[in-house]
C-alpha positions, 0 to 999 in steps of 0.5 A: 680658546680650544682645549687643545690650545688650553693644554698647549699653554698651561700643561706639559704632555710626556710619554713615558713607556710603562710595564703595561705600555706607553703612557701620557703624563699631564703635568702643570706649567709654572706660572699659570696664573700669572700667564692665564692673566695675561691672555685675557688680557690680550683677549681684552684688547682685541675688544677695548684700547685700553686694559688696565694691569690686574687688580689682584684679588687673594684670599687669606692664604695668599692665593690669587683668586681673581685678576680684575681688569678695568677696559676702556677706550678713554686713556685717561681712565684707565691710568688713573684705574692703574694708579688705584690698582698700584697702590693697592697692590703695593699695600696688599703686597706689603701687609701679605709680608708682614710689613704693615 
């Protein structure tokens, strides 16, 4: 991915006319964590048949570090990687909530 390709998806680009001229102001899009997973996503099955959901890996303050990606070209691997990755989601989802 070029950067030029990389500012497209994850940033908003204005000219805004200032007392000293025009000026380009660079602001961050919503969800780009969420959409920079599903592009390595999609970059990971142009490679392997099968690409798990993420495995969401957060810190103590609740924010994503990491998306873990199982890939294989076994079906069967791979939905019993998703099952593992569901529950997991769900626990940590229910303990970051209070719930556990």
């Amino acid at each position: 991915m070029s950067q030029i390709d990389i500012l497209n998806e994850f940033y908003n680009q204005t000219e805004v006319i200032t007392l000293f001229g025009e000026e380009r102001i660079t602001t961050k899009k919503e969800k780009t964590i969420e959409k920079s997973a599903e592009l390595y996503k999609n970059r990971l099955n142009e490679l392997f048949k099968y690409v798990t959901k993420p495995y969401i890996l957060k810190n103590n303050s609740n924010s994503t570090m990491f998306h873990f990606f199982m890939v294989s070209n076994n079906e069967n691997a791979v939905k019993i990687a998703n099952e593992i990755i569901n529950i997991y989601n769900t626990w940590h989802n229910q303990v970051s909530n209070g719930q556990k």
